[in-house]
C-alpha positions in Angstrom: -27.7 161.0 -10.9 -24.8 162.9 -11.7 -22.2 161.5 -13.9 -18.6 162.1 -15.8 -17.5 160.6 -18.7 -13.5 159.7 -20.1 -13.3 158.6 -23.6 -15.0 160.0 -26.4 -14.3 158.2 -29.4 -17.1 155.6 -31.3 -18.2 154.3 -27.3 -18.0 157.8 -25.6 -19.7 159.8 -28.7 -22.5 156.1 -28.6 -23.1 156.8 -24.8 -23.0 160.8 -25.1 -25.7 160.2 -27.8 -27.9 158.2 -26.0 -27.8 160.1 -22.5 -29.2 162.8 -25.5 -32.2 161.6 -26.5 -33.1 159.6 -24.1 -34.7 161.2 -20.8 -33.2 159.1 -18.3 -32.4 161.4 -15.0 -28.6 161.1 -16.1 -27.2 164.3 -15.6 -23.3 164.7 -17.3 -21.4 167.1 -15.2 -17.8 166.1 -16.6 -16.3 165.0 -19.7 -12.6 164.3 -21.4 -11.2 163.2 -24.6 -7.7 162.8 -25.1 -6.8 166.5 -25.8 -8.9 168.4 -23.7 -11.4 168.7 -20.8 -14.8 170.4 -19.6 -16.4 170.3 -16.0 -19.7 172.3 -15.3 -21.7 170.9 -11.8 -25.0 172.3 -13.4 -24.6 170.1 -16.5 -23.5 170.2 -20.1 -25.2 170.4 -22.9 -24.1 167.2 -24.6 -25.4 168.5 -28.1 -22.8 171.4 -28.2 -20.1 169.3 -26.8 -20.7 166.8 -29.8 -20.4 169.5 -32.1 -17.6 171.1 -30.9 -15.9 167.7 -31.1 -17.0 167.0 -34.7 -15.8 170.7 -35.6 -12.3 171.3 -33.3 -11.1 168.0 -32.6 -11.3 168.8 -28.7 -14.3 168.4 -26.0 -13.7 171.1 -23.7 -10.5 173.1 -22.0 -7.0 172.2 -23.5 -5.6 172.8 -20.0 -7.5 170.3 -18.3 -7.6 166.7 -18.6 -9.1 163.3 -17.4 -7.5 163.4 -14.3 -8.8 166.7 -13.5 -12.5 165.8 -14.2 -11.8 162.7 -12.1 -10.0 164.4 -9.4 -12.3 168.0 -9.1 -15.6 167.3 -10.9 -18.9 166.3 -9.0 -20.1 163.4 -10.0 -22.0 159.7 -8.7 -20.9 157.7 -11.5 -17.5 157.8 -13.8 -18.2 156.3 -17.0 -14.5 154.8 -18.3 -14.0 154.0 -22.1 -10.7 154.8 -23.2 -9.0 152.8 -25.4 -8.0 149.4 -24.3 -4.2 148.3 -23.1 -4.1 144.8 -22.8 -0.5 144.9 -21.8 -0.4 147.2 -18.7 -4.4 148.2 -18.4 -3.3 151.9 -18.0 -4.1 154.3 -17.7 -8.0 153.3 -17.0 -6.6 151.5 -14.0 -5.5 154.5 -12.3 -8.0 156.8 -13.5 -10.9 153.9 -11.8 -9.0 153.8 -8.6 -8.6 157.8 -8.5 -13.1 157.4 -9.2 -13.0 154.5 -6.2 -10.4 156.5 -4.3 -13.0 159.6 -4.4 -16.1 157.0 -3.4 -17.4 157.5 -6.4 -19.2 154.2 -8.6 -17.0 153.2 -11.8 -18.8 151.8 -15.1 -16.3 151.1 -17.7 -16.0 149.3 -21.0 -12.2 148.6 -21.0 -11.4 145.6 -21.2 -8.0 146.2 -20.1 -8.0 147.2 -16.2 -10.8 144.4 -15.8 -8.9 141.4 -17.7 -5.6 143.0 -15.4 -6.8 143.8 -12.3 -10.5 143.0 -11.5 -9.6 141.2 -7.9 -7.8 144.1 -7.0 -10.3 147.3 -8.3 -13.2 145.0 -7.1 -12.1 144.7 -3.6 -11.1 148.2 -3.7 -14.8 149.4 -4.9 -16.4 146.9 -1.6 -14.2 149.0 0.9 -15.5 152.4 -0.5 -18.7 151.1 -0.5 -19.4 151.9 -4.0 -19.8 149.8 -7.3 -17.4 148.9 -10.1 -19.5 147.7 -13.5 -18.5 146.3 -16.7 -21.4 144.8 -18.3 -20.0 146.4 -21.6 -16.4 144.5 -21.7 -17.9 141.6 -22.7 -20.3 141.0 -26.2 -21.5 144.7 -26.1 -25.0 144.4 -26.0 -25.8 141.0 -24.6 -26.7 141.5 -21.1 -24.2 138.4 -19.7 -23.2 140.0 -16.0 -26.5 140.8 -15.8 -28.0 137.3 -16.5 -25.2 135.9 -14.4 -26.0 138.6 -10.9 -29.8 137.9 -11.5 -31.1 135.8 -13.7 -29.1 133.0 -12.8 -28.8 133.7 -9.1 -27.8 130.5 -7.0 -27.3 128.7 -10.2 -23.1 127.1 -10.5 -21.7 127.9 -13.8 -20.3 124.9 -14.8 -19.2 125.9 -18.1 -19.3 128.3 -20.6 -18.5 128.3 -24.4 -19.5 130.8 -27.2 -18.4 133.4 -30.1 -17.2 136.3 -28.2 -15.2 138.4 -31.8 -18.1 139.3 -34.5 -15.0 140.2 -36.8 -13.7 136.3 -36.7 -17.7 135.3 -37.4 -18.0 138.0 -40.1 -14.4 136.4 -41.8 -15.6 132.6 -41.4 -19.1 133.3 -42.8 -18.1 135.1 -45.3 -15.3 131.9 -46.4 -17.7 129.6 -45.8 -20.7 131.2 -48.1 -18.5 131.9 -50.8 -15.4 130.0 -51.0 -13.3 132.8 -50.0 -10.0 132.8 -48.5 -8.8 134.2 -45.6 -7.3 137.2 -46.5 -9.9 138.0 -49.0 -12.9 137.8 -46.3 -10.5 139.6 -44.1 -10.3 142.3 -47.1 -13.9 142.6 -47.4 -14.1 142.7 -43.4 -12.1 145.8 -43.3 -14.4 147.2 -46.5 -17.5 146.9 -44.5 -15.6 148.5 -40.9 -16.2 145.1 -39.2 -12.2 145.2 -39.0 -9.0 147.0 -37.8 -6.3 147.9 -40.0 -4.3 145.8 -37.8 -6.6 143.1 -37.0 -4.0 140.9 -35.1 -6.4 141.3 -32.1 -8.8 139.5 -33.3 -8.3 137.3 -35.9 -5.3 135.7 -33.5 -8.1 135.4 -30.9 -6.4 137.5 -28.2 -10.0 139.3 -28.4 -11.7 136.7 -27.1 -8.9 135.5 -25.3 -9.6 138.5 -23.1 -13.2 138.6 -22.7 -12.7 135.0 -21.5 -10.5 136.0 -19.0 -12.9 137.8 -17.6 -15.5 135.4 -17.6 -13.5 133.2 -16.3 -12.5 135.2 -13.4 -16.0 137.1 -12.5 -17.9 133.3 -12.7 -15.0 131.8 -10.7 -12.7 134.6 -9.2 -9.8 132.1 -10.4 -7.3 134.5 -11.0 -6.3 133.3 -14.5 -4.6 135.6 -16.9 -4.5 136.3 -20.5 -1.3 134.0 -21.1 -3.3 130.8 -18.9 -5.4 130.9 -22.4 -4.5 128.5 -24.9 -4.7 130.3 -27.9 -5.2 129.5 -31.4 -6.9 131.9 -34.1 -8.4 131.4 -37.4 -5.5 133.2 -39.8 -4.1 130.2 -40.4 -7.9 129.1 -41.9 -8.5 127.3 -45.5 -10.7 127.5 -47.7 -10.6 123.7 -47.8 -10.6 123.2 -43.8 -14.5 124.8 -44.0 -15.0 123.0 -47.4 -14.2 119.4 -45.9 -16.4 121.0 -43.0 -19.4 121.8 -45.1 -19.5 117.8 -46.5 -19.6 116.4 -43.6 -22.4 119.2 -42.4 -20.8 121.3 -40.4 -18.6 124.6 -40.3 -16.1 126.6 -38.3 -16.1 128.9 -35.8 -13.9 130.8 -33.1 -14.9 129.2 -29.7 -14.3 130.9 -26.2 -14.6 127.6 -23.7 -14.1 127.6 -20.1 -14.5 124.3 -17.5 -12.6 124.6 -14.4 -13.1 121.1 -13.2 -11.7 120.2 -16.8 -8.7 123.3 -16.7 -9.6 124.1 -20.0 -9.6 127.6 -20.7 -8.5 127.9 -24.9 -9.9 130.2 -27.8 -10.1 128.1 -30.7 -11.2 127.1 -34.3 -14.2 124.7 -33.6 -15.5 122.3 -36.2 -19.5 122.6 -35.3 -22.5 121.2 -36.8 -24.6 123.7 -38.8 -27.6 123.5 -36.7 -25.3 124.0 -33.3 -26.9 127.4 -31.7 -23.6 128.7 -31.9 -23.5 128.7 -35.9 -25.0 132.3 -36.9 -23.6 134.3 -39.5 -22.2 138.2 -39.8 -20.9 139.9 -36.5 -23.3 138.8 -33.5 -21.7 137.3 -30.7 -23.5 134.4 -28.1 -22.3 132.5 -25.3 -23.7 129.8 -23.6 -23.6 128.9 -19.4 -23.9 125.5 -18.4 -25.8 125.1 -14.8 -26.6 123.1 -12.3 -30.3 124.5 -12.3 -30.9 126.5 -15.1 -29.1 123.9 -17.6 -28.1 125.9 -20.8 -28.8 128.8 -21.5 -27.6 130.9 -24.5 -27.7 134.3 -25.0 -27.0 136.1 -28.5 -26.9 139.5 -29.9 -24.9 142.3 -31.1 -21.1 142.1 -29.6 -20.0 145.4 -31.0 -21.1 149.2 -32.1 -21.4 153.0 -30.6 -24.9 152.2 -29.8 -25.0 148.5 -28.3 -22.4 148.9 -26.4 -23.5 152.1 -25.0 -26.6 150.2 -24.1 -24.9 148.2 -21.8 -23.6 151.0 -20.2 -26.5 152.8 -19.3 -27.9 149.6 -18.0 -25.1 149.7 -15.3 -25.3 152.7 -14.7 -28.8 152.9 -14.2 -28.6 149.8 -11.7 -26.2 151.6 -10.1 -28.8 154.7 -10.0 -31.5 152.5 -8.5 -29.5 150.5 -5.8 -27.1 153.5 -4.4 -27.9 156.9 -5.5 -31.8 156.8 -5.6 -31.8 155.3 -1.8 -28.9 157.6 -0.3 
């Protein structure tokens, strides 16, 4: 299967890597970074195009760009993972309708167009015939769309709830284990690259706010939006809130939580017991579904890297290999 790439920063360079050593019938044919282009039908050599980024700062052709890889190159599958815009989604949105536009499948891991305009690019990519995937806009590695498509099939979500930011469970571990305070865990969070310079995305739980958006809307297609999430982060943390927390056996953590019979949708500091499945320490992220069958299930892993998240990508796309392109 033939496939293009836009985006090469940590995601794009994780997924480039990966297509690289593993030997999976994947065959890149188009690629763009922000400055600069390259489109060869016959392939590229992914190792050279690596290097050439690492060296010159550039992928490919300064005269070309994204759109002209979407536009001219020949491909199955675009893989979208530019940078997120959580304000307008663009321009991933218009460079996954141009994809659609072309009949061509869309993977992405931006949470942007998908938090913005699922509904919309969904119902465009059923009309073309062909299939819009974002297993990796939501807790990197951990397989949720997946679980929810197959291995929950004609199972109603009920409910869902779980740590969907590593960086917030990095910061509260970190303040609970050792008395720290906010900014100083926050500090050592940025130290070890678990956090932004600006981490206003996820420490005020916008982050997660997003991702349950999404949720929200693929379990339910209810049309919410980022500002239907009542919002609260953990900045505004103690050292004493998670001290009183500990005596009575419990601790804090960032909660995602979504019940539409209840209209609760709300990212929040959660007092939880200690032995709650949703008390882990460092970055991973989990989320549990509440069913009518199934009962709950929790899923945890790694939320975040190059690597994990380009394993959910690959899984998509290679779904996508084996449903469409392999029976064409």
């Amino acid at each position: 299967m033939k496939v293009a790439l836009i985006g090469l920063g940590t995601v794009g360079r994780g997924v480039l890597e990966m297509l690289a050593k593993k030997d999976l019938g994947l065959v890149l044919t188009g690629i763009a970074d922000s400055k600069s282009a390259f489109l060869d039908p016959a392939g590229i050599d992914i190792a050279r195009v690596l290097a050439r980024k690492k060296k010159e700062g550039f992928c490919g052709d300064q005269h070309l760009t994204a759109e002209d890889v979407i536009k001219k190159a020949d491909y199955d599958a675009l893989i979208e993972v530019t940078p997120t815009n959580a304000l307008s989604g663009e321009p991933a949105i218009g460079y996954i309708k141009a994809a659609l536009n072309r009949k061509k499948h869309v993977v992405t891991s931006n949470k942007g167009p998908i938090a913005l305009a699922a509904k919309e690019l969904r119902a465009m990519a059923r009309k073309k015939g062909v299939a819009l995937r974002y297993e990796a806009t939501v807790a990197g590695a951990i397989p949720v769309m997946h679980t929810l498509d197959h291995g929950l099939a004609g199972n109603e979500i009920l409910a869902l709830y779980g740590v969907l930011n590593g960086t917030c469970n990095f910061i509260l571990t970190r303040m609970a284990a050792e008395g720290l305070t906010y900014e100083q865990a926050l500090m050592e969070a940025r130290e070890m690259g678990y956090a932004e310079a600006d981490p206003t995305y996820d420490v005020q739980g916008i982050d997660a706010a997003i991702k349950l958006v999404i949720l929200a809307n693929t379990i339910w297609d209810n049309g919410v939006k980022l500002d239907d999430v009542d919002r609260t982060g953990i900045d505004l943390l103690t050292p004493d809130a998670l001290r009183l927390a500990d005596e009575g056996g419990c601790t804090i953590r960032l909660i995602a939580e979504a019940n539409p019979k209840k209209h609760l949708l709300r990212v929040s500091p959660r007092i939880l017991d200690k032995n709650h499945p949703l008390v882990f320490e460092g970055t991973l992220n989990a989320l549990t579904l509440e069913t009518d069958m199934a009962k709950e299930i929790t899923l945890i892993g790694r939320g975040a890297g190059s690597v994990e998240t380009a394993s959910a990508i690959i899984g998509d796309l290679l779904w996508i290999r084996d449903r469409y392109v392999q029976r064409a």
